[in-house]
C-alpha positions as CSV (number, residue, x, y, z in Angstrom):
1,X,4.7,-16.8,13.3
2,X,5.0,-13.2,14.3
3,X,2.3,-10.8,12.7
4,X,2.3,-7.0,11.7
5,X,0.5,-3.9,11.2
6,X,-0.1,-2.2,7.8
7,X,-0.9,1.5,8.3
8,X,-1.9,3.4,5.9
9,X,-1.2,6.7,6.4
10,X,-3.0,8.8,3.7
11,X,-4.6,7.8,0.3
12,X,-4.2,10.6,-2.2
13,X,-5.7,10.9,-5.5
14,X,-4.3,12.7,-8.1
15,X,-5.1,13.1,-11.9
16,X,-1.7,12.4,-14.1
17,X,-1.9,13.7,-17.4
18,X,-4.9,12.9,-19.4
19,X,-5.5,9.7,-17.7
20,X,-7.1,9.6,-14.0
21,X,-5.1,7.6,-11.2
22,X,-5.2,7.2,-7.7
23,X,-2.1,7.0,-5.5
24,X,-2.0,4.9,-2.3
25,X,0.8,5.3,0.4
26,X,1.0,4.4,3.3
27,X,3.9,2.4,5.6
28,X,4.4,-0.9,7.0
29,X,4.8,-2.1,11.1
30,X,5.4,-4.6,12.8
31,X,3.2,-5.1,16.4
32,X,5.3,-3.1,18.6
33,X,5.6,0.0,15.8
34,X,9.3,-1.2,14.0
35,X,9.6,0.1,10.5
36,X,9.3,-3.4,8.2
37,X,12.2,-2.5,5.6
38,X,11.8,-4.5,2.4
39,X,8.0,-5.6,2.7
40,X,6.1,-6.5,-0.7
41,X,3.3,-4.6,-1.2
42,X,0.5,-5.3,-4.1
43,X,-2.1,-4.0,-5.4
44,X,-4.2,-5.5,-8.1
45,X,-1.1,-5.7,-10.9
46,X,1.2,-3.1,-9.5
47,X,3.7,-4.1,-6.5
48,X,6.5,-2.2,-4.4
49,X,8.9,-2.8,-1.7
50,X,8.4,-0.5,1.4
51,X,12.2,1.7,2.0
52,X,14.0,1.9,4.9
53,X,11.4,3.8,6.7
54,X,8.9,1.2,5.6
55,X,7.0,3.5,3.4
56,X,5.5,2.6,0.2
57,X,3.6,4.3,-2.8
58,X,1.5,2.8,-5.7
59,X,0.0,3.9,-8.2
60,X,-3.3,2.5,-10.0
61,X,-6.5,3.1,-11.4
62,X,-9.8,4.4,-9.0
63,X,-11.7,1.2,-8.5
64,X,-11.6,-1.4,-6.0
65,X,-8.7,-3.4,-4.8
66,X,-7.1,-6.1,-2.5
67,X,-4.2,-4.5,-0.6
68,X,-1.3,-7.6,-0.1
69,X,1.9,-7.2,2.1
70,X,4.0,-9.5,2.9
71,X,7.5,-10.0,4.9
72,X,9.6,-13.0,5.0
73,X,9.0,-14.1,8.5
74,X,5.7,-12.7,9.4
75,X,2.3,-13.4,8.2
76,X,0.9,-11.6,4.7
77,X,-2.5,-10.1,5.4
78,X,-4.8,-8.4,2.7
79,X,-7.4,-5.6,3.2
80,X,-9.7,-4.6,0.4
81,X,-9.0,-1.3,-0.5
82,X,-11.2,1.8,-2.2
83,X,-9.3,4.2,-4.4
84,X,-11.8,6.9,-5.2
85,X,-12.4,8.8,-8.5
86,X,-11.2,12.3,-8.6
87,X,-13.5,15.2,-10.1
88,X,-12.3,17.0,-13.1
């Protein structure tokens, strides 16, 4: 089963509205550096599908997480995953 590389490429926190939330992005590879169109990505409750370029974005409160992808022929992996608190 062929396997791939999640990169994240920057984790951004930002404070929307009154309520404080942390926003992930980052963009999904396979092993030799293709784009994975389509990917799930999940974290805790929220879930996305990477665009054309294979980038994704979620949103979700600071705390800690386990980061899922997954692509129909490849095999899912899951990283934990820290989204910090941002200072008022």
């Amino acid at each position: 089963m062929k396997s791939f590389i999640l990169f994240i490429s920057c984790l951004l926190s930002t404070v929307l509205g009154m309520a404080q939330s942390a926003r992930l992005t980052g963009a999904v590879t396979d092993s030799s550096g293709v784009a994975l169109k389509g990917a799930t990505v999940s974290l805790g409750s929220s879930q996305t599908v990477t665009d054309t370029a294979g980038k994704f974005s979620i949103v979700a409160a600071p705390g800690d997480y386990i980061l899922k992808v997954s692509y129909l022929g490849y095999r899912s992996v899951s990283e934990a995953v820290r989204l910090p608190r941002v200072a008022p």
